[in-house]
Biotite code that builds the C-alpha atoms (Angstrom):
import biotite.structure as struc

atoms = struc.array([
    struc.Atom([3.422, -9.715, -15.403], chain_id="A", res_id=1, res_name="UNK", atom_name="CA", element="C"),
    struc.Atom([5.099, -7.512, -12.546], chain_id="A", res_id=2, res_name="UNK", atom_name="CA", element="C"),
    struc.Atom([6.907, -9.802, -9.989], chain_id="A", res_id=3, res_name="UNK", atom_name="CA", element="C"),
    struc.Atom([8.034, -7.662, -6.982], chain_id="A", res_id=4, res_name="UNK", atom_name="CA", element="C"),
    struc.Atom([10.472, -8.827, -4.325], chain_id="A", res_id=5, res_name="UNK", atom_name="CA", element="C"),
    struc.Atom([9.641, -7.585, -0.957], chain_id="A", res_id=6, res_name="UNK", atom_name="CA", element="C"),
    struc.Atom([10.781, -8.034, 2.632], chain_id="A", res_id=7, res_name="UNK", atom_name="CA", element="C"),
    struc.Atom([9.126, -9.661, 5.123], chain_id="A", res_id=8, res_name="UNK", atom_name="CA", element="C"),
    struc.Atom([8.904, -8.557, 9.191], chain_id="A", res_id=9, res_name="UNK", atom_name="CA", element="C"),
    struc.Atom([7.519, -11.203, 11.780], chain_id="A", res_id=10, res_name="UNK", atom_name="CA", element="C"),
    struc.Atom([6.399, -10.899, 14.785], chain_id="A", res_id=11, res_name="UNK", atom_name="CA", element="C"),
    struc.Atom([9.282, -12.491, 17.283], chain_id="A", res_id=12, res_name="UNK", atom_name="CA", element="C"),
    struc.Atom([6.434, -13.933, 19.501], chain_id="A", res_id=13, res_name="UNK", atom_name="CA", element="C"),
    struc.Atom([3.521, -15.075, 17.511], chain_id="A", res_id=14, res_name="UNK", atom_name="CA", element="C"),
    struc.Atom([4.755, -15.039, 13.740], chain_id="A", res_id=15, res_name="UNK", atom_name="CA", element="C"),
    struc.Atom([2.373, -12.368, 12.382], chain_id="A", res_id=16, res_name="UNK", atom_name="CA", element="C"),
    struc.Atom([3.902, -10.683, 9.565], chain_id="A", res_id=17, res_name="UNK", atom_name="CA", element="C"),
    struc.Atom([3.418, -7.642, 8.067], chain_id="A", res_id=18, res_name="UNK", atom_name="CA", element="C"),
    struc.Atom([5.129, -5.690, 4.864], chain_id="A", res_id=19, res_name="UNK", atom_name="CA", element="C"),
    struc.Atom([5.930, -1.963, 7.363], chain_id="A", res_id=20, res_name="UNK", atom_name="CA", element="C"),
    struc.Atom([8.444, -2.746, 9.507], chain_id="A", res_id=21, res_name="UNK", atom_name="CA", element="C"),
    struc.Atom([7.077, -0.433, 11.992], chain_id="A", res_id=22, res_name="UNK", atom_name="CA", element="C"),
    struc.Atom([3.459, -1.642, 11.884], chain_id="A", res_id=23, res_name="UNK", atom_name="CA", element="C"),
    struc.Atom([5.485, -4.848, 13.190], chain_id="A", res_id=24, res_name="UNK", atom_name="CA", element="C"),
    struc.Atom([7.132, -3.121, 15.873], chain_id="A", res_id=25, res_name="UNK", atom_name="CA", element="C"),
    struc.Atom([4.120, -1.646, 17.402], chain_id="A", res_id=26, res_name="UNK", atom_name="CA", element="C"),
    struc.Atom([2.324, -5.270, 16.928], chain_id="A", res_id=27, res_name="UNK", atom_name="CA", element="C"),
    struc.Atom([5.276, -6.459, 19.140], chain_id="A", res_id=28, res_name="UNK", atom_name="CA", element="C"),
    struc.Atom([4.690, -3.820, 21.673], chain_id="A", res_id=29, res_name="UNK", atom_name="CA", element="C"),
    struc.Atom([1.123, -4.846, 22.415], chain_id="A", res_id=30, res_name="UNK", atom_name="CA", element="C"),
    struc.Atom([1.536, -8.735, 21.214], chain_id="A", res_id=31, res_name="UNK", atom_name="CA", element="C"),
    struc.Atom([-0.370, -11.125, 23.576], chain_id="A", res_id=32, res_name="UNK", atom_name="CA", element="C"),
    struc.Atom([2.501, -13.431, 23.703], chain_id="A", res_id=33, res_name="UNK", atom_name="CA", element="C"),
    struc.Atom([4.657, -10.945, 24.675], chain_id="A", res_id=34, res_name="UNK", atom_name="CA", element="C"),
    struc.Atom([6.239, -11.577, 27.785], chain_id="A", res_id=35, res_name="UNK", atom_name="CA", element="C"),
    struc.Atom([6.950, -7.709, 28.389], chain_id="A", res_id=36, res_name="UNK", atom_name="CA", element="C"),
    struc.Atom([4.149, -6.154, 26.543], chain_id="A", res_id=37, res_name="UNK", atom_name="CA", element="C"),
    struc.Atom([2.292, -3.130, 27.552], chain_id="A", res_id=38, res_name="UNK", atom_name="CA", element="C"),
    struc.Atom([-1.707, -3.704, 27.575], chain_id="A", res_id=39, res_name="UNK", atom_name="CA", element="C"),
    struc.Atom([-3.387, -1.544, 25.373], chain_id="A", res_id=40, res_name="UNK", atom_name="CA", element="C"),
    struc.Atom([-6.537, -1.123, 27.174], chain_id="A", res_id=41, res_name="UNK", atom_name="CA", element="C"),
    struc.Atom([-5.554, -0.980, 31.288], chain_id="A", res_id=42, res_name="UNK", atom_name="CA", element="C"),
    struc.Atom([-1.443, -0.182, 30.551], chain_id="A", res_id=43, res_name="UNK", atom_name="CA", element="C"),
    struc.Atom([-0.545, -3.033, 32.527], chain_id="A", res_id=44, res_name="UNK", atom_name="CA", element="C"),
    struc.Atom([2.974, -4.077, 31.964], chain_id="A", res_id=45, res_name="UNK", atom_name="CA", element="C"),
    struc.Atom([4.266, -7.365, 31.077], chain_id="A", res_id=46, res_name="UNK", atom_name="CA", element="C"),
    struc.Atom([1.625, -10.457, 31.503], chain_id="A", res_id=47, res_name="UNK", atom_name="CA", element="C"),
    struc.Atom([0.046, -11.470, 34.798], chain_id="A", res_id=48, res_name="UNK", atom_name="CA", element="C"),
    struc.Atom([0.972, -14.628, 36.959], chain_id="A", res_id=49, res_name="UNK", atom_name="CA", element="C"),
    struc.Atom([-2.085, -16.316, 36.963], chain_id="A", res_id=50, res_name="UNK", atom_name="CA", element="C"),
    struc.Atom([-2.205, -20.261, 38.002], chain_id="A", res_id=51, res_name="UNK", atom_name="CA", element="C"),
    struc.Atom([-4.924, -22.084, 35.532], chain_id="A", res_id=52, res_name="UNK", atom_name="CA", element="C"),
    struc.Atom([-4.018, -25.719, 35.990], chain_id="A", res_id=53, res_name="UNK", atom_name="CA", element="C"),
    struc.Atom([-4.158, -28.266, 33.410], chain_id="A", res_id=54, res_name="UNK", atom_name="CA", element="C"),
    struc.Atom([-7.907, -27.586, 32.141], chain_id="A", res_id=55, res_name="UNK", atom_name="CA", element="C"),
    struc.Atom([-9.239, -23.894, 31.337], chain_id="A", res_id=56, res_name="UNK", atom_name="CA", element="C"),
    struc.Atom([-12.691, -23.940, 32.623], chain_id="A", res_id=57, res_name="UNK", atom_name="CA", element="C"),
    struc.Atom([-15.338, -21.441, 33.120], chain_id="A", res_id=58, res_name="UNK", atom_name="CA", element="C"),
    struc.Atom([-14.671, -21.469, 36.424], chain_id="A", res_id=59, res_name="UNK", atom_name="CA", element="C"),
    struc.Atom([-10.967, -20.034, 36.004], chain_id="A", res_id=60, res_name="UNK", atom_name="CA", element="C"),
    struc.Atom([-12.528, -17.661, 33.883], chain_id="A", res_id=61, res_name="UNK", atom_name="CA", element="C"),
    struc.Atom([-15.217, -15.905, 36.396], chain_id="A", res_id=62, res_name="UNK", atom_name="CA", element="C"),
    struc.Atom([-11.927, -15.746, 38.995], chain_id="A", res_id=63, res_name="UNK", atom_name="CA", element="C"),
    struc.Atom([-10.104, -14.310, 36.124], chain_id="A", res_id=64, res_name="UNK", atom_name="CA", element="C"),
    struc.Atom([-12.929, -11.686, 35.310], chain_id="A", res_id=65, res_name="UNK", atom_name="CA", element="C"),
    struc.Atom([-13.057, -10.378, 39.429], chain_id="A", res_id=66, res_name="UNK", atom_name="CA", element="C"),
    struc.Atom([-8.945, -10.422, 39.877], chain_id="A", res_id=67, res_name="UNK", atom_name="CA", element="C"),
    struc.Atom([-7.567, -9.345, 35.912], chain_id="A", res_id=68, res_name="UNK", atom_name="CA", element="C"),
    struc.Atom([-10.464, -7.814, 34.737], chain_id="A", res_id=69, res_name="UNK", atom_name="CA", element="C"),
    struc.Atom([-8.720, -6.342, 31.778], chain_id="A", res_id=70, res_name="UNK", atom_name="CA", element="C"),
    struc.Atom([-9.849, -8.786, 28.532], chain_id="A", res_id=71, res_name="UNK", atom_name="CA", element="C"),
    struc.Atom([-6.462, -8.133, 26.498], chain_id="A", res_id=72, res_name="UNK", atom_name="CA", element="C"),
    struc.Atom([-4.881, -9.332, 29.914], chain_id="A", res_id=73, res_name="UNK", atom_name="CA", element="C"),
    struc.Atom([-6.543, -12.134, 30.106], chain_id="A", res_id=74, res_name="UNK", atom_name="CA", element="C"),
    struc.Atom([-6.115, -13.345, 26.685], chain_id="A", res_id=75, res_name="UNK", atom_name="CA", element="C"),
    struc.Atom([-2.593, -12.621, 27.110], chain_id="A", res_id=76, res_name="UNK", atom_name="CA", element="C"),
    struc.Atom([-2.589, -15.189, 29.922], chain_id="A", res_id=77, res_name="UNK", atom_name="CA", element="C"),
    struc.Atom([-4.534, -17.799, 27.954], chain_id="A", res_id=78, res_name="UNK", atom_name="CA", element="C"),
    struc.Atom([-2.015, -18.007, 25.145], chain_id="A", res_id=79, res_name="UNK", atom_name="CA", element="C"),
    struc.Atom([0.929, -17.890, 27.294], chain_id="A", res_id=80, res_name="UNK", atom_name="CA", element="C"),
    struc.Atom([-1.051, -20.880, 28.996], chain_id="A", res_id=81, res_name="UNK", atom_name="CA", element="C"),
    struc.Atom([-1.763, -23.082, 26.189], chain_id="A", res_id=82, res_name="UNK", atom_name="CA", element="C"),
    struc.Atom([1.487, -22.071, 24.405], chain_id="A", res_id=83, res_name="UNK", atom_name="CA", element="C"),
    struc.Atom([3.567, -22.983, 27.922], chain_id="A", res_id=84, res_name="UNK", atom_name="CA", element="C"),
    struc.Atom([1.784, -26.349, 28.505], chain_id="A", res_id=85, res_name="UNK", atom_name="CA", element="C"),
    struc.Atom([1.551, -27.050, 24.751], chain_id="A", res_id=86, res_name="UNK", atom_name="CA", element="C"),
    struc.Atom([-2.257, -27.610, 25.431], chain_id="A", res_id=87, res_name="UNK", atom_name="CA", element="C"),
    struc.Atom([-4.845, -27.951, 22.766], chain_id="A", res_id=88, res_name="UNK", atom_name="CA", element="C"),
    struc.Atom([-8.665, -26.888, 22.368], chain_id="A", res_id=89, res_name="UNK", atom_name="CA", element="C"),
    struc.Atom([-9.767, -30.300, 24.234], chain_id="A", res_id=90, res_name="UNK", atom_name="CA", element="C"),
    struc.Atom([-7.984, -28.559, 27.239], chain_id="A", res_id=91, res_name="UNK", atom_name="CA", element="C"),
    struc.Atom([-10.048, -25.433, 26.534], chain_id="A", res_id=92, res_name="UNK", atom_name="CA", element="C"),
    struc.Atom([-13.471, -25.965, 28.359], chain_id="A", res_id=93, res_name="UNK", atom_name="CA", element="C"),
    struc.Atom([-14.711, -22.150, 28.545], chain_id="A", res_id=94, res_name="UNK", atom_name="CA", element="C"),
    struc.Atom([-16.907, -19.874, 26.950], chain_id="A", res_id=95, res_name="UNK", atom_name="CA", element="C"),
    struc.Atom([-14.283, -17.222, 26.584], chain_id="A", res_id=96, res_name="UNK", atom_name="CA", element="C"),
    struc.Atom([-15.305, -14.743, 23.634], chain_id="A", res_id=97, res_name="UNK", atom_name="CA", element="C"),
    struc.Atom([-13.001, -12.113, 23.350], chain_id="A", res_id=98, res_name="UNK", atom_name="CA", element="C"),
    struc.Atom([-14.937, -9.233, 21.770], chain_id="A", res_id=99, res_name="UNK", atom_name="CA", element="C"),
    struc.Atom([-17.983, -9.468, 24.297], chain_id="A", res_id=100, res_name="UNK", atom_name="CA", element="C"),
    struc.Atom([-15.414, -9.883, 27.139], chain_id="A", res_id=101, res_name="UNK", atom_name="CA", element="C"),
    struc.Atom([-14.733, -6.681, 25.400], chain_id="A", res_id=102, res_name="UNK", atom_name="CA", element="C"),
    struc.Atom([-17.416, -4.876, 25.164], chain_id="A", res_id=103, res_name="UNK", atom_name="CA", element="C"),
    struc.Atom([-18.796, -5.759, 29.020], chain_id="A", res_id=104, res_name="UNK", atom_name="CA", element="C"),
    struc.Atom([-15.546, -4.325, 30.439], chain_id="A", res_id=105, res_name="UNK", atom_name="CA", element="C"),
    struc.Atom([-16.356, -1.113, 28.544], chain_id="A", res_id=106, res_name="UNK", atom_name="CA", element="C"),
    struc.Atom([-19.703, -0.767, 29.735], chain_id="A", res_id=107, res_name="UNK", atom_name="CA", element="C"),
    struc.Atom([-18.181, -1.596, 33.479], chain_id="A", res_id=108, res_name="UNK", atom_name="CA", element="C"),
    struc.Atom([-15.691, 1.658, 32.780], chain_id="A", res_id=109, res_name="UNK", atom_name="CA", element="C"),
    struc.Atom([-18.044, 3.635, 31.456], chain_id="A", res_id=110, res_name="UNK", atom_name="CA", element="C"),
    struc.Atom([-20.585, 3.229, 34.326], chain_id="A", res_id=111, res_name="UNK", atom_name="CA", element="C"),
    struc.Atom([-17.526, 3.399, 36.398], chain_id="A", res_id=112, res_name="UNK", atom_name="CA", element="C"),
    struc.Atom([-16.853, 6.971, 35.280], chain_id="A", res_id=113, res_name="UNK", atom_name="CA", element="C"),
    struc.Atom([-20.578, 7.899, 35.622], chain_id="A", res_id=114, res_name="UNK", atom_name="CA", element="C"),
    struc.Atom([-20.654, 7.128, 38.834], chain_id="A", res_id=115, res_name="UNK", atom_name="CA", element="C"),
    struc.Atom([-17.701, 8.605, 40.042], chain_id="A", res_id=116, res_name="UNK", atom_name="CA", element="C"),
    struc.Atom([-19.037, 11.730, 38.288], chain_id="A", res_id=117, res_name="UNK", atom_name="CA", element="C"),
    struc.Atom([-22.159, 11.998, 40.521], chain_id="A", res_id=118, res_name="UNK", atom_name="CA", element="C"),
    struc.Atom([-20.377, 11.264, 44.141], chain_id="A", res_id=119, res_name="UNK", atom_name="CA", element="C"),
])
């Protein structure tokens, strides 16, 4: 048997742990529950004041989509919402899926580029 003591390094705002300590600090960077994090995909800094109320509904969402548009952003707001108001999945009434909120915004900047290519 081989027993093996290792350390540890958490996340400071959402526990995820890792064995690198530098895989940790660029997790930390980026982390959704960071209050000063720097979005991966539009570079936005920090997380957005966005009002939601006490029920997320798909109605927040489609305002969400035409003011944040960025899906990491809005995530980011989502988790600061339900981990702010200590709110649980019964206070969750949207159809928010991540990776297709995803994948539509890259289509939208991709047809974005083409057709600022061809003006």
């Amino acid at each position: 048997m081989i027993e093996k003591i290792k350390k540890v390094y958490y996340c400071e705002f959402c526990k995820k742990h890792r064995l690198t300590k530098n895989s940790i600090i660029t997790h930390e960077e980026h982390c959704t529950l960071n209050p000063n994090r720097k979005c991966r995909m539009c570079e936005r800094q920090g997380i957005p004041d966005y009002e939601i109320g006490d029920k997320f509904t798909d109605e927040i969402l489609d305002r969400m989509r035409d003011t944040i548009k960025c899906p990491a952003c809005m995530l980011a707001i989502i988790r600061k919402w339900i981990k702010d108001e200590k709110k649980d999945s019964r206070d969750f009434d949207s159809t928010f899926k991540f990776q297709e909120e995803i994948e539509k915004y890259w289509e939208d900047e991709q047809n974005r580029d083409i057709e600022s290519t061809y003006k």
